[in-house]
VEXDREN-2710 file (C-alpha; in Angstrom, 1 decimal):
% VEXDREN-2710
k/r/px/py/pz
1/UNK/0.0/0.0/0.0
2/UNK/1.3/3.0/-1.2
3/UNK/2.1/6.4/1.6
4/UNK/-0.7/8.9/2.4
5/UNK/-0.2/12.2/0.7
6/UNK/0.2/14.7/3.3
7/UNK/-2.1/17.4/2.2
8/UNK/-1.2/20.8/3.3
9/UNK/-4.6/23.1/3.8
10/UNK/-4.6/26.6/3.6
11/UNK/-6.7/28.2/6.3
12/UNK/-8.3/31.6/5.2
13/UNK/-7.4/34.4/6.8
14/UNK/-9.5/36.0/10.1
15/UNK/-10.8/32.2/11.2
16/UNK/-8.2/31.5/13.4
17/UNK/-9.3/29.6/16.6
18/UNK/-7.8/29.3/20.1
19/UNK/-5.4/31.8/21.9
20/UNK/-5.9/35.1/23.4
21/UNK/-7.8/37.6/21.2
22/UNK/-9.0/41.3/21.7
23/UNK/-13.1/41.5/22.1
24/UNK/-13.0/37.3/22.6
25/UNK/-15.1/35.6/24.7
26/UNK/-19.1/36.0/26.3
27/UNK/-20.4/39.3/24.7
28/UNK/-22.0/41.4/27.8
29/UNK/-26.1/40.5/27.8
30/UNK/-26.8/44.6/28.5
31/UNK/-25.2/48.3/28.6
32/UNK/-22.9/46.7/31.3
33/UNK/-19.3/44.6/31.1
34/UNK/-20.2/41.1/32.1
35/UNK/-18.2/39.6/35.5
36/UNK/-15.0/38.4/34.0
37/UNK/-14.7/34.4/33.6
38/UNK/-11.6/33.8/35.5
39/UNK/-11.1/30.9/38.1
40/UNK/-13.2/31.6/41.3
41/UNK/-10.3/32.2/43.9
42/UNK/-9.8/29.2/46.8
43/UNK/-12.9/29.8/49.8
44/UNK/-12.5/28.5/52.9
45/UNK/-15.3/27.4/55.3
46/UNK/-14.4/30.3/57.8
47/UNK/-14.5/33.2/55.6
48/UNK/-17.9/34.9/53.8
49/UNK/-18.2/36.1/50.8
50/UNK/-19.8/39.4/49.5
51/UNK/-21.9/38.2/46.1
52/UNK/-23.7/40.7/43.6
53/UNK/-26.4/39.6/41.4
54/UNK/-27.4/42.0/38.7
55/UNK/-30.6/41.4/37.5
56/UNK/-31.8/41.4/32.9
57/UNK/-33.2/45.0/32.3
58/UNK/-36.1/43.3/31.1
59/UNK/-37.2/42.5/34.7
60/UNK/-37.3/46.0/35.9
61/UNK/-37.3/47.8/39.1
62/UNK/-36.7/45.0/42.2
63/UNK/-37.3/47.3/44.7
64/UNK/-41.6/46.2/44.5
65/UNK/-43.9/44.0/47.0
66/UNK/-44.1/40.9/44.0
67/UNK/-40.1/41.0/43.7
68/UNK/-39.3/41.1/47.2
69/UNK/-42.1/38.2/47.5
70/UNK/-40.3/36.5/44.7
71/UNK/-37.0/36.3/46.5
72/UNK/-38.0/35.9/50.0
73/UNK/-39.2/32.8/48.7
74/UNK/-36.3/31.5/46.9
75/UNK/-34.1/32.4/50.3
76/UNK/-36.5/29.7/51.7
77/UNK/-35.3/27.3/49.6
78/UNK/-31.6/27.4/50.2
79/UNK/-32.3/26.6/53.7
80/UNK/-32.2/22.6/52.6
81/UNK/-28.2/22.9/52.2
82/UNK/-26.3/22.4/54.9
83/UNK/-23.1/23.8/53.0
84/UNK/-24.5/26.9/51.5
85/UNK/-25.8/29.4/54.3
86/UNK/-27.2/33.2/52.8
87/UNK/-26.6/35.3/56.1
88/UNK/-27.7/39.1/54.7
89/UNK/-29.4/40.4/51.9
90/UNK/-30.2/44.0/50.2
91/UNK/-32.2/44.3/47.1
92/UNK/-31.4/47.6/45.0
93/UNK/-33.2/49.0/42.0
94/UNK/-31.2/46.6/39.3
95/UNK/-28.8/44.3/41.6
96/UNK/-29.3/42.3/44.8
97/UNK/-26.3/42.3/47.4
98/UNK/-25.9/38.9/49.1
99/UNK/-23.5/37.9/52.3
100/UNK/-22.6/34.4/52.0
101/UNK/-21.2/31.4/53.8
102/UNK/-20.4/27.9/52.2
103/UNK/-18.1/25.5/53.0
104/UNK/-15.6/25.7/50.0
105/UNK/-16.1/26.8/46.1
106/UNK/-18.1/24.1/45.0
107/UNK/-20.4/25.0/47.6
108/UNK/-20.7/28.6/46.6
109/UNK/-20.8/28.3/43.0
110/UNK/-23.6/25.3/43.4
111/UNK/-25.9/27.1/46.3
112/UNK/-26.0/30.4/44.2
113/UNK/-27.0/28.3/41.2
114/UNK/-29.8/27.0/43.0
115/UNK/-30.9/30.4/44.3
116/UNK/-30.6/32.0/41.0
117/UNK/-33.0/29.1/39.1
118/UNK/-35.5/29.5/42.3
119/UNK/-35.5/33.4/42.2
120/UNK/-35.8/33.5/38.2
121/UNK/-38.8/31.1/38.3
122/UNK/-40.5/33.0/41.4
123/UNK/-39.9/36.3/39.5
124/UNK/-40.9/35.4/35.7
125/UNK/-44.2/34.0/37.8
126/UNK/-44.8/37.2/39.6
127/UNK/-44.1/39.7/36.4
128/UNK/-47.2/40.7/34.4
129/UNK/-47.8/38.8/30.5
130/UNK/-46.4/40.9/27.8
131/UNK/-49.0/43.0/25.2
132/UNK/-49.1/38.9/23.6
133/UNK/-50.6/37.4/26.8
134/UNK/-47.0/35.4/27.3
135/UNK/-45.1/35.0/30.5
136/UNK/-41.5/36.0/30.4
137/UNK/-39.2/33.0/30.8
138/UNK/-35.9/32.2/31.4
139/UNK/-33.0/33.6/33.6
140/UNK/-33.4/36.5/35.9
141/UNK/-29.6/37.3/36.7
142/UNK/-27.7/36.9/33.4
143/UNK/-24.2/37.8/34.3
144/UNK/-21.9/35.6/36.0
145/UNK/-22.1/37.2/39.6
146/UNK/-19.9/39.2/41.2
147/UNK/-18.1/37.4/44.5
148/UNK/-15.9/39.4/46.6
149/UNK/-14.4/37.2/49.6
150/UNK/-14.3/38.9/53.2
151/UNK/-10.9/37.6/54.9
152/UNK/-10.2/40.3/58.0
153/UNK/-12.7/41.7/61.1
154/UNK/-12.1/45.3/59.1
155/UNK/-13.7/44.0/55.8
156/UNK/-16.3/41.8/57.0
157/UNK/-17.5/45.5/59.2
158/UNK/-17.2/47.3/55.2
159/UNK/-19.2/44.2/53.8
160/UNK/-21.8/44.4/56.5
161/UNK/-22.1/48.1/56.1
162/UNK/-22.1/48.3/52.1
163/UNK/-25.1/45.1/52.5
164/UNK/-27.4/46.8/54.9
165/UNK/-26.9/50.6/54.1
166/UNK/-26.8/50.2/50.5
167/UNK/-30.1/52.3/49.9
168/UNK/-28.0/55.6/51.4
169/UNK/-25.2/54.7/48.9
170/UNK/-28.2/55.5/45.8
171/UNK/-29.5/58.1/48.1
172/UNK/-33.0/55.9/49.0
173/UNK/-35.1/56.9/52.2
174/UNK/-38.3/55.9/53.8
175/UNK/-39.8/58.2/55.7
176/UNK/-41.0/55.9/58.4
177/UNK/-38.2/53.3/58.9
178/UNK/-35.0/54.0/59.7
179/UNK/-33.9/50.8/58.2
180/UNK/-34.3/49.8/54.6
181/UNK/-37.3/47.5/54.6
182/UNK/-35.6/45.8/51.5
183/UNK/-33.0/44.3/53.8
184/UNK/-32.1/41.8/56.3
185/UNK/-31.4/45.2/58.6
186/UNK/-34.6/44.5/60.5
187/UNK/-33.5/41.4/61.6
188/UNK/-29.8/42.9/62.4
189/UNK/-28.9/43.6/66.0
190/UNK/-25.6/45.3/65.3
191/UNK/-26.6/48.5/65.0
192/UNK/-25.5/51.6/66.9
193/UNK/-28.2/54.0/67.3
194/UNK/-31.4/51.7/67.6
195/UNK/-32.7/48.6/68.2
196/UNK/-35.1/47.0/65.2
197/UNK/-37.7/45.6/68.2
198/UNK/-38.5/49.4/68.7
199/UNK/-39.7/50.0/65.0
200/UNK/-43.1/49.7/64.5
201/UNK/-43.0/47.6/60.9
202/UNK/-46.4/47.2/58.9
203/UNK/-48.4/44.2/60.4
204/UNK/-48.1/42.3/57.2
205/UNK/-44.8/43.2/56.8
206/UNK/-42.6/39.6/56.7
207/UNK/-38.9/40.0/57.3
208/UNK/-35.8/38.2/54.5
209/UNK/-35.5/34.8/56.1
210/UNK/-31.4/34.2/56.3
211/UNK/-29.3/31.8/58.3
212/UNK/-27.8/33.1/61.6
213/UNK/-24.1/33.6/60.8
214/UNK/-21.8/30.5/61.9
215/UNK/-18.0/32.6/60.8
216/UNK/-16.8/34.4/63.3
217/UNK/-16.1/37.1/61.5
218/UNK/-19.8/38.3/60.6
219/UNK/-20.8/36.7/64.0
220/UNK/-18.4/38.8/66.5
221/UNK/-15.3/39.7/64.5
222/UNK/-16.8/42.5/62.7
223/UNK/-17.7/44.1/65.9
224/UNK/-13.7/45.1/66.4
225/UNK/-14.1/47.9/64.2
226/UNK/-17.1/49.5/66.2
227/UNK/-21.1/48.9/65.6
228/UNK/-23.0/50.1/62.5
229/UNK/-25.2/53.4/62.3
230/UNK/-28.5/53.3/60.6
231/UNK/-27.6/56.3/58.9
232/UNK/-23.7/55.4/57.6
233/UNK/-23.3/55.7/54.0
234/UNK/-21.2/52.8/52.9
235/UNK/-17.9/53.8/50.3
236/UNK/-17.0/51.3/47.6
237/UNK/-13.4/50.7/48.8
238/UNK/-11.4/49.6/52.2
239/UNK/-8.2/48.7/52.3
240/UNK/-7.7/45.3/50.7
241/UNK/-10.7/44.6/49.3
242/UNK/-12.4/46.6/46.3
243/UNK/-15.7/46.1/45.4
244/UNK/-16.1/47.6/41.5
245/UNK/-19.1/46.1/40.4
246/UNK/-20.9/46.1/43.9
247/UNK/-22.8/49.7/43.5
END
């Protein structure tokens, strides 16, 4: 049997594949860059994590009685993981702030899966039909989120901070509560200038149900760097740990 011909193709120029390229990779879903897809940096059980969800334009404003139904109930059902504990929430006009605990990576990247599918069917439930009578479908929180992990007493103090005053940052006030209702804050007793069992909340108000924290460091370490005031406006930055895309 005669030798195989080695055949030399040509490839035409501009379909290259593989390697580093400018503008490669996931094209950003809306106006904003999408969370870079890098390796998630090592977790270990004993340190939190501060985790942003932005949220499809198409869904609209969070801050509303359905969406805050939506999620409450979709924080219900992460309490059947024993490895995946949300500890704090805050749930801004386009994004939702989240303080985590898990037990390593895995943990994180599979309990925020299962929050996000449980959220995205609560919310596409709770929107109206479009002008064609159809319910929207599909995800809720495109982008890959946004995970910041807290390591020191002084950033898990910033992370609570930046969580439950968050409405100050985008200049948000009720004129009757002193905490943002949108928040875990009610149920927060680290605060410095009042106590949430001497706010008179709606009666048919029901609080964000979260885990107790179990780190030390959002249970008592935090509390090194002083108590929290109702009224604190949170900054984006403390020193070693910079949170660009949590606004």
């Amino acid at each position: 049997m005669g030798r195989g011909v080695a055949r030399h193709v040509q490839q035409a120029p501009g379909h290259n594949r593989g390697g580093k390229r400018r503008g490669a990779g996931r094209p950003a879903k809306g106006p904003r860059s999408s969370e870079r897809h890098k390796k998630r940096a090592t977790l270990k059980k004993h340190e939190p994590v501060h985790v942003v969800l932005r949220a499809d334009e198409a869904v609209g404003q969070l801050r509303r009685r359905e969406i805050y139904k939506a999620l409450r109930g979709a924080l219900v059902t992460t309490f059947t993981r024993d490895d995946f504990r949300i500890v704090h929430v805050s749930i801004q006009g386009t994004h939702v702030h989240l303080l985590v605990e898990a037990d390593n990576r895995l943990a994180l990247g599979a309990g925020m899966k299962a929050f996000g599918i449980s959220a995205a069917k609560r919310i596409n439930a709770a929107l109206p039909p479009t002008a064609d009578g159809k319910r929207r479908r599909g995800t809720v929180f495109p982008d890959r989120y946004h995970a910041q992990i807290i390591r020191t007493p002084r950033q898990a103090r910033h992370g609570l901070a930046y969580v439950l005053n968050n409405w100050h940052k985008h200049g948000l006030v009720a004129k009757d509560w002193p905490i943002d209702p949108f928040s875990t804050g009610p149920s927060f007793t680290g605060w410095r200038d009042l106590q949430p069992s001497m706010i008179e909340w709606p009666p048919t108000y029901e609080p964000l149900p979260v885990w107790e924290a179990k780190t030390w460091l959002l249970r008592e370490g935090w509390k090194k760097h002083g108590l929290i005031g109702s009224r604190e406006v949170p900054g984006s930055k403390v020193k070693g740990i910079a949170l660009a895309l949590a606004e």
